[in-house]
Structures are given as structure tokens and as C-alpha cells.
Phi, psi and omega in degrees: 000106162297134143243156185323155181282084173270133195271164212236096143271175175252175191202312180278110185253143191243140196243126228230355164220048176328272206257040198020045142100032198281315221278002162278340157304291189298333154307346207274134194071056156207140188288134163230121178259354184194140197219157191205155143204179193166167155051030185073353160234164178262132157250149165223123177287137170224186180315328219264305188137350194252161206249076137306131172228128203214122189263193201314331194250035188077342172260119199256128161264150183241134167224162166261166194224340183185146183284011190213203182275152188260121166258333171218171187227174148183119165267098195302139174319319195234043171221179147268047220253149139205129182286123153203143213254132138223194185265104154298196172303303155299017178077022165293126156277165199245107170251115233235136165233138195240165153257149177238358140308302187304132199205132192288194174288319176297341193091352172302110165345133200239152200288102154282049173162121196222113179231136159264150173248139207225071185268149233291272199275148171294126194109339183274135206248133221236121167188048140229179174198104171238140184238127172241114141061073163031014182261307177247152189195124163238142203229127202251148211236165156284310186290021178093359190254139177248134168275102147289075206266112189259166173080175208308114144267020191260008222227128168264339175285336177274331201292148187234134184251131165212148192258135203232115188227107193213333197233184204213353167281149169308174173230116163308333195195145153214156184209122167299144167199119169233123178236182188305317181243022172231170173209114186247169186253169196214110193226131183229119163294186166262032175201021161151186212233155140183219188198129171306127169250113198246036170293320183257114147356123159046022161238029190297150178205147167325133154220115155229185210245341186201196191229328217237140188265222170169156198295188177288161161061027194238025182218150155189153199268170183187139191259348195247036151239108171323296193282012174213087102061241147260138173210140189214138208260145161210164182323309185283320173201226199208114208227121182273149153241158153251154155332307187297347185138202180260139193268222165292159191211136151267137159270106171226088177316137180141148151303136185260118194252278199226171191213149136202160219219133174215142189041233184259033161262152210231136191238127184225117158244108182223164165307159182237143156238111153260157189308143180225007183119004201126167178302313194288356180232014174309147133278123208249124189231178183244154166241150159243131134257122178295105191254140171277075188287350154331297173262007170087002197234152165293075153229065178183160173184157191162145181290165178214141146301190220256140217236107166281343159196172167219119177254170214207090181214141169057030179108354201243141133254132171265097259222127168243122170291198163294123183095007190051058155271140184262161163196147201227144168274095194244127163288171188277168168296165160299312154324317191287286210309308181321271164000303167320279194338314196281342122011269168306330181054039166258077197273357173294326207226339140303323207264000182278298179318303172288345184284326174316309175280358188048069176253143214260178236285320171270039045035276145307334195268333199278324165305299161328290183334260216317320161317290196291311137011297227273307170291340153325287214298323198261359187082358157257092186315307186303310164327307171301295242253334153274012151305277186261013175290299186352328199257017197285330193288321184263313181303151174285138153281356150318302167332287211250011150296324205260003182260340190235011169279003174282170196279348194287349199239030170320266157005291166321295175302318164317319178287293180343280197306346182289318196284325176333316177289328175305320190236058170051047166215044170279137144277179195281003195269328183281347178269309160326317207240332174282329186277332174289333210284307197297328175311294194299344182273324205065035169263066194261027183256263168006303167279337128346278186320306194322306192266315185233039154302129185274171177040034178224120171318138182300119151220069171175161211257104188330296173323287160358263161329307193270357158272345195262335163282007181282284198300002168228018178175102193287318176326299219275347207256305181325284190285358130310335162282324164289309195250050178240337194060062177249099192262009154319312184296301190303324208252011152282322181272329190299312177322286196281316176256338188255306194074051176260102195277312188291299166323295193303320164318276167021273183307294181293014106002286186281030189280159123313152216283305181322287175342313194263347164296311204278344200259332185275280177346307217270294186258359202294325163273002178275321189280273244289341168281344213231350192194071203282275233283336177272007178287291153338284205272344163270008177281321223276296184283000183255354133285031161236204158298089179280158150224094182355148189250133234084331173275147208272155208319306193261100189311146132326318189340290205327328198292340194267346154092345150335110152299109188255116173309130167280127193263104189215133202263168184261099162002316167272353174300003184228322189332299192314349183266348179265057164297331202240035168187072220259019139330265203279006169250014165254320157311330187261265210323324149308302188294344170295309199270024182262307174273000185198063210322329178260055186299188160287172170308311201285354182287320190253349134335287172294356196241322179279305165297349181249029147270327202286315190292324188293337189289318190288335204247344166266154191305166187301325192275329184261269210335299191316294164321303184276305220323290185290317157000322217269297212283343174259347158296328174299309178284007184270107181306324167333309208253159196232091212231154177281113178290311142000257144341292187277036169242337180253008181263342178261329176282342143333268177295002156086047151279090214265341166288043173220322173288330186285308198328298166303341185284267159343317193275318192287331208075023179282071220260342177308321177287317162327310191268347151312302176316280190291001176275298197296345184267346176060033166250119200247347171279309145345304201287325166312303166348271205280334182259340157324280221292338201230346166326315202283338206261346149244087189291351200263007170289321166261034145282260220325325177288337192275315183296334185269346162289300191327318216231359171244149176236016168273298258321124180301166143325287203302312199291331161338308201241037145254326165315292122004273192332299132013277201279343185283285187297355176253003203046048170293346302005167186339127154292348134342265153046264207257358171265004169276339181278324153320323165355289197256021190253186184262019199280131190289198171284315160319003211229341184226028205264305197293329210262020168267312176332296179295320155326283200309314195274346151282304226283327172293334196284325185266055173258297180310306159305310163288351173294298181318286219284351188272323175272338179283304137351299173287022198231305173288330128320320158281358156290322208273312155357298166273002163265324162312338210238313197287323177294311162271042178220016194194145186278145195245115224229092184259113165264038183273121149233049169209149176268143190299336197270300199243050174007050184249151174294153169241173214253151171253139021273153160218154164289062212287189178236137188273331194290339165113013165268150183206134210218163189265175183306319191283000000 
């Protein structure tokens, strides 16, 4: 038997005693005329008219099913159902459906359903049988006439029958193909092929398909190849259909004895003829071979003896001989095969099998290696290197980086890191080294190409690229960075190599406010040393409402009544960049709290202290300016600054109008008067006990102590002090001649405010005399009214009562004091 050049395994291993010789036992003297399987069993019809069924261990029941020859036998796959067409005694044919679960008294499948068939001419024989899913069932005749049996085929009242007559050839083969939106019949004469479309009732029609037929048992359908269909063996070759027409065709020369098919193996048992001296002395043997019509490969052949059916059940094919001998076909695990191939060092035909068995992705991939391994070795760098791009989702790229690193073999490595980069898993080391590969080749179009192809997915680490295009050409580094918008990049390289200071503020101008936030934190003291006032005046706008420069001033949104977030960076977040330049970091903090009167604590802090330092270290004309600067922000209900702080920040810096101020504001006046007693302004001090005396009289104690411990003190502030303390009796004069004491103060100098003592204390000398005599006048009165009441009689002529002025009534109360009540 020739065949197509198909490359030629073994796959199969053959077993030759499967069933340790029952079903040759059990067969034994009996013709088998017809054979199925499905549902875990094997059936064989034979001459007699009886049914063998032989399950998973081999053991075979025998029933009779018809009294004459079993012509055709189908068990359907996912049922118990079996179908089978014989003979009665008068040579009627029979369509008989068994359960083969189900069991009579005899132990037998038990029948449900026995229809005679009754196709047009007397003689005709019955010898095809196809069953689809327990719905449909045609049964094909010798004289060309096919039986269409539709409904339950276990049900003989559901089925509706129709005879489909177009040929006049015996019929070889029948097959159901049903797709979603049709259902056609597949029909082969020994003398063409062709096909039923049975979608619509009683509406079937002809298609056909080939001219040239083919004997029994020489066709069969199969669902897992798209382009085949049908398939049917003829001498010269094995010719597939579809509903569209004919499909693909192998050539395997030999008359075709049987064909039968499981997933995508194609099992052809044909003649062999070898030369013998002529045709009449040929020698004629059978070969079986096994085909992968998937991959295209022979994998399996061997002679057979003359072969009565081949079945397809439990992983097997099972091939029955001369004699019921069984014999089973077992493919190999896949592990075996692969293991063959890899031998062989046939891995082009390991990654076809294996993709076939759907083995998974690091599975394949380990193959891929081993492929590109193989041709590594053998020197074909190109070959390896379309290899082992295959392995990038699994493989490390280390492996096969450290394999391409001599220089002769740049160029490789350079495709490998390309594809790498395609498919997003370059690292930055690997992008580093892919940019050297090109540097090292003079491939600077190519690296061009790499970085700034415009329409091409990003496959590769931006960041990456543009530092390593940094060290050989900063242009190129720029414009990858621009049009990736990497603006980290751009406004470190305009900075650090070009010193485009003004251009950059520039570019970040146009940021998105987040973007132009994070490049200002990041770079803002270098711009603010190299370009403080335009530096300066953009911190002014990205702490007000920015809006990037080109976008127009007013979003459309606002017009849509859209509340819109305002994009505004927070002032302190920058204060720390002007340390060295506190110029301009009193221009941005005035304009913050200009736009926004309720900054932080820490803004106007910061603002207080760097007027005070500037105020300390400037000339009378700048003292003057920021001073009141100092003082109407102190005085600005707004602001909102640490009172604390800035008292001790005026004391620092000896500011005393901002200190008298806070000193006053607080109601500090004990402090006030400390201040101007150690500054030895005794007019201030006068000042401050006038303006705050009344409401804190013990300030002018303090001023008498503080007059008291100086001995410039003026006069005059002594003896108003004095006066003070005299007219308000603030204290003992005792006292204040104790304080005096120890002062430089003359007689002269306390002479009035001695005077003025002396001259109270006689007048209230005088005064308590008079209360002394007034007392003692009243006292002998009361005396002699007490003494006349109890030496004289008391005579009440009251007749009204003192509490409710009414006459009063008895009983009443009288009084010795001369009041009178009534009792109740």
C-alpha cells in the first residue's frame, strides 16, 4: 500500500491478547456479519440471526434478536438503546430497538420496539444503518432506497417514516451531520456519494457530491475534523466531504477493506498486492494503518490477517480477525511519545502533538527549549533564537541571554530582547542591553526606530530607554520623554545638562496642576537659585487656581451649574525652598494670604518672622515700612498667627512696637510694665499705668517698685505715682515709706505725698471723734427709755394696727415699744 509522504510513527502499541481469548470463545462457530459499539459495549451480529454483547471485562451475552441474518447492528454512544435490522423467516427485513440495560425473563435486552421494513422492491436487502441521538434513524437498502425514520426511537407510535429513493446503486454507507442550523444525511453508493438536507419535514432534497462510491464498510462520519465530515476509502485514495462539497483527499493506494474513525485517527484496512510474476500471481495481504489526519503523520501500520470489524471503545481500537480473534490498539501516553520524538530530536513533531493533546502553556514551552537547545548546538543561531523567543511567558531570559552574549552573536540576541520587549516583559536591565545591542551593531536608525516610533505599542521600559538614551545623546532622551510625557525626565535633563531653567518653568506651566505640583517640590530649589522671581511668581500661581497654560481661563463645565474642584497647592508645602532667598519668600507668602486671608498658622508665622529678620538686618527707611507691615498684620482679625511665637519672635528681634502691641492685645499690662521699667521709659510706664490703671490698679504698686530700684527715675513720674497711690489708697503708707527706703529718693521728692498723709489722717482723726460723741448721746437715751418702762406704766392708745393699718379688733397685741397687731 503506497502512501502520501507522511512522516511515519509508531504511536500504538498492539495487544494481542486484551481479552485473554474470551470473545474468541465465546464467538466461536459463528459468522459475524456486522459489528457497533457505544454505552461500554462492543456488539457483533452474526448469520444465525443472534446478538453478542461483550462489556468492559470482556464478557460476552448472547441473545437472538431475529430469526434470519443480523445485517446491520448501532449502539448508540451516550444511550442504552440498540439498534438492529435482520431477517425473518421469509427474508423480511426487521428493525428491532433493545435496551440493553433492561432485561426480559431470559435475561436478554428486553425489546421495545420491532417495525418491519418495507422499502419498494422485494429482494432488497438491507445494508446500511445510521442512528443520530436516539431522534433519527436511516436504514439504506441494496436497491438504492433509504428509509427516514424521524421521532422517539425506542417509541414505534412516535416515528414518522419517509422513503428517500434517487439512486438505483446498493447503498454503502449512511451518516447523520447535524449543525446548529441544518441537518443533512451523508449517503455513499458503490457508485457515487452524495447528501440529503432533512432540515425541514417532508421536505428533503438531493445534493451531490462525488461521481465515484465505495464498497461497505468503507465510509465513515466523524465531527472533530472540520473539513472532513465524511470520509470514504477507494482504491487510489481516502477522500473527505463536507455539506459544501469535497474536502481534502490522501493518497493511499490498495483496495479499502474497512475504514473506522475515533477523534482524529483514521484506521484504513486495505489490500497490499505484491508483485508475483503478473497480476494473477500477485501476492495479496492486508495492511492496517492508523493516520493523525490532524498533524498530518502515519502513526501506526502493520499486516493483519483477513480483519472482520474494527471498533472504537475505552481508549482502544479493537480489531477483530480471522478466528474472533480480538486485538486492541492502544495509543501511547503522550509522555512516551514526546520521549520518542525527543530522541529523535524530532521537536517540530513533539510541539505539533503536543499542542494537539492541548498541553499547557509551560509544557510547550519546555519543548520550545529543548528544540532551540538543540539547534543552539548544532549552530543554528536563527533557528534557536525562533525558538526560544516561544519560551518568553515561562522561561527566565536570563537562560538564553547568557547563551547570546558573545559578540559574534549580538544580532540574535538583539531579535530575542526585540521580541521581548513586544510582549511587555522586558525588564529595565533588559531594555538597557537591548539599547547597547543597538549602540554596539551602529544600528542608530534602528534605535530610533526602537524609541520613537510614533503608532506603535509601547513594548518596552520607558524610564529605561530615556536614561540610557540620556548617556548618548540627551536630544533623543528629551524627545522620548516628551512624547511619552515622562515630565520627570524632561525637566531633569533640561536642568542637569542643558540649564534650561527658564524653558522649563516654561514646560511645567503646561503640567496638569498635579504633575507641575510634584516637578516644583522636586526641582523648586534649584529654580528658585537660578531664576527666583520667575520662579517666585509661578509658586504665586500654582497656589492660586491653576490652570495649566493654554487652557482657557473659564472650564465650559461652570456653564452646566458643575461644581469643579479647585486646583490649588498648599503653600507650606514649598516655604522650606526659599531658605536662601527670603526676598522672594515674603513676595509668595504675602500673595498667599492675599488670596486666601485664612492661610495656616504656619504661613503667617513664617511671614512674621522673615519681616522681623528683614526689618532687623535693614536700614531706617525698610525698618520703618516693614514695621508697620508687622504691626497691621498683628492687627488683622484674619490672621491667623501664633500669638506665642510671634511675642517671642518680636523679642528676638528687639521689636518693641509689635511686643508693646501683643503685650496690650493679650492684657498683658504686668508685662508691659516690666518692659518699660527694664527699657527705663518711665514715660511709657506713666503711660501704661494712666491708660490701664483703673482696670488694673496694682500696676501702680509696681510702678512705685520700679521707681523705687532706680535712682534716675524722674520727679515728676515719683510724685504722680505718689498721688495715685495716696488718692486711691493703694497702700499703707507704711509701705510705700518702706519702699522708699531703700531708695535714692530726697524728703523733698515724698515731702507732698507725706503731707498729704498726715493731713487725712487728722482730718479722720476728726471724724471718728464726732462718731464718738454721737454715739454716746444715744446711748444715754436709750438708757433712759429703758429705765422709764421699767419704773412707769405704759399707757397704748393705738387704735389701728401697724401691719394692715385696720382698726384693730380683740384680741390684740400690744407692745411696750408702743406698736400694735391684731392677734391673728
Amino acid at each position: 500500500m503506497a502512501f502520501m509522504e507522511w512522516r511515519r510513527f509508531t504511536f500504538f502499541d498492539l495487544n494481542k491478547s486484551i481479552d485473554s481469548g474470551k470473545i474468541s470463545e465465546a464467538l466461536k462457530g459463528s459468522q459475524i456479519t456486522t459489528s457497533s459499539s457505544g454505552h461500554n459495549n462492543l456488539v457483533f451480529g452474526d448469520a444465525e440471526g443472534f446478538v453478542h454483547l461483550a462489556n468492559r471485562s470482556f464478557d460476552v451475552s448472547t441473545f437472538r434478536a431475529h430469526d434470519g441474518k443480523v445485517n446491520c447492528v448501532h449502539h448508540i454512544q451516550h444511550s442504552s438503546f440498540l439498534v438492529t435490522v435482520g431477517e425473518d423467516e421469509g427474508g423480511n427485513s426487521i428493525l428491532r430497538v433493545w435496551d440493553t440495560e433492561k432485561k426480559d425473563k431470559q435475561g436478554s435486552p428486553s425489546s421495545l420496539r420491532s417495525h418491519r421494513l418495507q422499502p419498494g422492491g422485494r429482494g432488497a436487502t438491507v445494508t446500511a444503518l445510521a442512528v443520530h441521538q436516539n431522534q433519527l434513524v436511516a436504514v439504506g437498502h441494496s436497491d438504492g432506497t433509504i428509509l427516514l425514520q424521524r421521532g422517539d426511537v425506542g417509541r414505534e407510535r412516535a416515528t414518522k417514516q419517509v422513503v428517500l429513493r434517487d439512486s438505483s446503486d446498493s447503498i454503502s454507507g449512511l451518516a447523520f451531520r447535524i449543525t446548529a442550523r441544518a441537518m443533512f444525511l451523508f449517503v455513499a453508493t458503490t457508485a457515487g456519494s452524495f447528501l440529503y438536507n432533512i432540515t425541514t419535514k417532508d421536505k428533503e432534497f438531493k445534493q451531490n457530491l462525488d461521481s465515484l462510491g465505495c464498497e461497505r464498510n468503507c465510509c465513515v462520519a466523524t465531527d472533530c475534523i472540520p473539513e472532513c465530515n465524511f470520509i470514504i476509502g477507494r482504491t487510489d485514495a481516502v477522500y473527505c466531504y463536507t455539506p459544501e462539497g469535497r474536502g481534502p483527499c490522501y493518497a493511499i493506494e490498495g483496495k479499502k477493506k474497512l475504514l473506522q474513525i475515533s477523534r482524529t485517527y483514521l484506521v484504513v484496512v486495505a489490500e497490499d498486492r505484491k508483485p508475483g510474476g503478473g497480476e494473477e500471481n500477485s501476492i495479496t495481504s492486508l495492511t492496517l494503518t492508523v493516520l493523525d489526519l490532524q498533524n498530518k503523520f502515519l502513526v501506526y501500520t502493520a499486516p493483519v490477517r483477513e480483519v472482520q470489524a474494527v471498533l472504537s471503545e475505552w481508549g482502544y481500537f479493537l480489531v477483530l480477525t480471522e478466528g474472533n480473534n480480538l486485538l486492541a490498539l492502544a495509543e501511547k501516553d503522550v509522555q512516551s511519545k514526546l520521549s520518542m520524538l525527543f530522541k529523535k530530536n524530532l521537536y517540530d513533531v513533539a510541539i505539533r502533538i503536543a499542542k494537539s493533546q492541548q498541553y499547557d502553556a509551560e509544557g510547550l514551552s519546555d519543548i520550545f527549549r529543548q528544540y532551540g537547545d538543540h539547534l543552539y548546538s548544532k549552530g543554528d543561531h536563527s533557528g534557536a533564537i525562533e525558538q526560544y523567543i516561544k519560551t518568553i511567558d515561562t522561561l527566565e531570559p536570563s537562560y538564553i541571554i547568557r547563551k547570546f552574549l558573545d559578540s559574534q552573536l549580538i544580532e540574535y540576541l538583539t531579535t530575542y530582547l526585540q521580541a521581548l520587549h513586544k510582549y511587555g516583559l522586558a525588564g529595565e536591565d533588559h531594555t538597557t542591553l537591548l539599547i547597547n545591542c543597538y549602540s554596539k551593531l551602529n544600528r542608530t536608525d534602528k534605535l530610533r526606530e526602537f524609541v520613537l516610533t510614533k503608532d506603535r505599542d509601547l513594548d518596552f521600559d520607558v524610564d529605561t530607554a530615556i536614561k540610557v538614551c540620556r548617556q548618548v545623546s540627551s536630544a533623543d532622551a528629551l524627545t522620548l520623554a516628551l512624547k511619552h510625557r515622562r515630565h520627570d525626565w524632561y525637566v531633569k535633563i533640561q536642568l542637569e545638562d542643558k540649564q534650561e531653567y527658564k524653558k522649563v518653568l516654561e514646560y511645567i506651566s503646561e503640567l496638569p496642576f498635579h504633575d507641575a505640583e510634584a516637578n516644583m517640590k522636586k526641582y523648586g530649589p534649584l529654580l528658585l537659585k537660578e531664576a527666583p522671581q520667575e520662579t517666585t511668581d509661578f509658586l504665586k500661581k500654582l497656589c492660586s487656581n491653576y490652570k495649566p497654560k493654554g487652557e482657557p481661563l473659564i472650564d465650559p463645565r461652570e456653564f452646566d451649574g458643575s461644581r469643579l474642584e479647585e486646583n490649588r497647592a498648599n503653600p507650606e508645602e514649598f516655604i522650606h525652598l526659599f531658605l536662601e532667598n527670603p526676598d522672594m519668600l515674603i513676595q509668595f507668602l504675602e500673595h498667599s494670604i492675599q488670596v486666601d486671608p485664612h492661610e495656616s498658622n504656619l504661613v503667617y508665622n513664617t511671614l512674621v518672622e522673615q519681616y522681623l529678620q528683614v526689618w532687623e538686618a535693614g536700614d531706617m527707611e525698610e525698618k520703618r515700612q516693614l514695621g508697620q507691615k508687622v504691626i497691621m498684620l498683628l492687627q488683622n482679625p484674619d490672621a491667623n498667627y501664633d500669638r506665642a511665637q510671634t511675642l517671642i519672635l518680636c523679642q528676638l528681634h528687639h521689636f518693641s512696637d509689635g511686643l508693646l502691641y501683643l503685650y496690650e492685645d493679650s492684657k498683658m499690662y504686668q508685662h508691659m510694665m516690666r518692659y518699660y521699667a527694664s527699657s527705663r521709659d518711665y514715660e511709657g510706664l506713666l503711660a501704661c499705668c494712666r491708660k490701664f490703671g483703673g482696670q488694673e490698679p496694682t500696676l501702680w504698686v509696681q510702678a512705685l517698685n520700679a521707681c523705687s530700684k532706680d535712682s534716675g527715675a524722674p520727679a515728676h513720674v515719683l510724685s504722680e505715682i505718689l498721688l495715685v497711690i495716696e488718692k486711691d489708697r493703694l497702700l499703707p503708707p507704711l509701705l510705700v515709706i518702706d519702699a522708699l527706703a531703700s531708695s535714692s529718693a530726697t524728703l523733698g521728692d515724698v515731702r507732698s505725698y507725706l503731707l498729704g498723709v498726715l493731713k487725712g489722717e487728722e482730718e479722720m482723726t476728726k471724724q471718728e471723734q464726732a462718731l464718738i460723741e454721737k454715739y454716746s448721746a444715744e446711748t444715754r437715751a436709750i438708757r433712759q427709755q429703758i429705765n422709764a418702762i421699767e419704773t412707769s406704766n405704759v399707757i397704748f392708745r393705738a387704735n389701728l394696727c401697724n401691719a394692715c393699718n385696720q382698726h384693730l379688733e380683740m384680741p390684740s397685741i400690744h407692745f411696750l415699744c408702743q406698736h400694735s397687731f391684731h392677734q391673728q
